[in-house]
C-alpha positions as CSV (number, residue, x, y, z in Angstrom):
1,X,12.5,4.8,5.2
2,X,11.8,2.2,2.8
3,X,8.4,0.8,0.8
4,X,8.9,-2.7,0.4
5,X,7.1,-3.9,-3.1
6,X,6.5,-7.1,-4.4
7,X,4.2,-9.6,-6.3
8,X,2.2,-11.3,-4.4
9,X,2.2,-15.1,-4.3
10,X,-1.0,-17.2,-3.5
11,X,1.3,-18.8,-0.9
12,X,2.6,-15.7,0.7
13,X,-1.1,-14.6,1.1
14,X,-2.7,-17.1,2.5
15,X,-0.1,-17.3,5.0
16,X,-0.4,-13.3,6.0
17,X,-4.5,-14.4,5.8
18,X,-4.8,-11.8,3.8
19,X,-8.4,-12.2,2.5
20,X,-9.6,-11.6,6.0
21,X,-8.7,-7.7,6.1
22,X,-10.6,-5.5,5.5
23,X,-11.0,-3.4,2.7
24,X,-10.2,0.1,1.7
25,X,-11.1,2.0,-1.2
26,X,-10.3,5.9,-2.5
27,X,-10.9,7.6,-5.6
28,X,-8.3,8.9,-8.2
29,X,-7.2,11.9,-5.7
30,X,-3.4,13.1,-4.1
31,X,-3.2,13.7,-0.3
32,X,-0.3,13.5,2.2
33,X,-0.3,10.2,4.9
34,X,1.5,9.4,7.8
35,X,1.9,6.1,9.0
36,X,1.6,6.1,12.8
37,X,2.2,2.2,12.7
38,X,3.3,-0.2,9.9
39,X,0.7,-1.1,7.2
40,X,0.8,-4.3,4.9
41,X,-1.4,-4.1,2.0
42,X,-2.8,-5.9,-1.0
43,X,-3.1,-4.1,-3.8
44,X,-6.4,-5.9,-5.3
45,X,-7.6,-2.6,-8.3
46,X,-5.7,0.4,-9.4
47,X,-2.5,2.2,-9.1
48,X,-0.9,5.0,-6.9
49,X,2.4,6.9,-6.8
50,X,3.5,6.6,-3.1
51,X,6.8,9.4,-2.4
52,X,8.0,9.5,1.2
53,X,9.1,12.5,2.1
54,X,12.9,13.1,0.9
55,X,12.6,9.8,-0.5
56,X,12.2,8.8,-4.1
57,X,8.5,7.7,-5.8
58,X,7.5,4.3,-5.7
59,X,4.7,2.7,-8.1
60,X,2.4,0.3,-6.7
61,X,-0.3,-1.6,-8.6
62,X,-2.8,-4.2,-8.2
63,X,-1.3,-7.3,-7.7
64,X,1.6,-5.6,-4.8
65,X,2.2,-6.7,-1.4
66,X,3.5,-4.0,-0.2
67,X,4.9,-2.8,3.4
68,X,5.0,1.2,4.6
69,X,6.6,1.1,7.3
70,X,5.9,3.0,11.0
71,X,7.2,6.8,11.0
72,X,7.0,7.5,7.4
73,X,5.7,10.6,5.9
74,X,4.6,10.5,2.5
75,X,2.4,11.8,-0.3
76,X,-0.6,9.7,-2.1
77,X,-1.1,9.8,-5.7
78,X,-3.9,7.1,-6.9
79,X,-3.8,7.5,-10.8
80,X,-6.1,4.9,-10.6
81,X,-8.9,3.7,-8.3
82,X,-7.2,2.0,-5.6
83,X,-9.0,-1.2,-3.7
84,X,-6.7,-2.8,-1.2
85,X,-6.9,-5.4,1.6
86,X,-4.7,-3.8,4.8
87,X,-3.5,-4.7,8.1
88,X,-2.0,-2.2,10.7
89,X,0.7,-3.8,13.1
């Protein structure tokens, strides 16, 4: 399973309509997540380490769209306060 990463383009968010999600915030902190259903996210502040299990680390920071998709496993790292705009589905 796969984190899809990339910059996000004004274009490519108001299409998603983006700035109507809500928003989530957490602490510098590591915890394990599983993702019962996809999740797209903004990165708007911070940075975390995101490692699916058997899978390699991916870094995310503010400024990533980024996509986790449904099934996966994986372990949290924020190294950074993370604030993020998200949508399940």
């Amino acid at each position: 399973m796969k984190i899809k990463v990339e910059k996000a383009s004004d274009n490519k968010v108001d299409q998603l309509g983006v700035k109507s999600w809500p928003i989530w915030t957490k602490e510098v902190s590591e915890f394990p997540w599983y993702y019962d259903e996809k999740e797209t996210c903004l990165i708007l502040e911070g940075q975390v380490v995101v490692t699916p299990e058997g899978g390699e680390p991916v870094e995310i920071n503010a400024g990533d769209l980024v996509e986790f998709p449904q099934g996966m496993h994986c372990r949290w790292k924020i190294t950074r306060d993370i604030r993020k705009h998200y949508h399940f589905g």
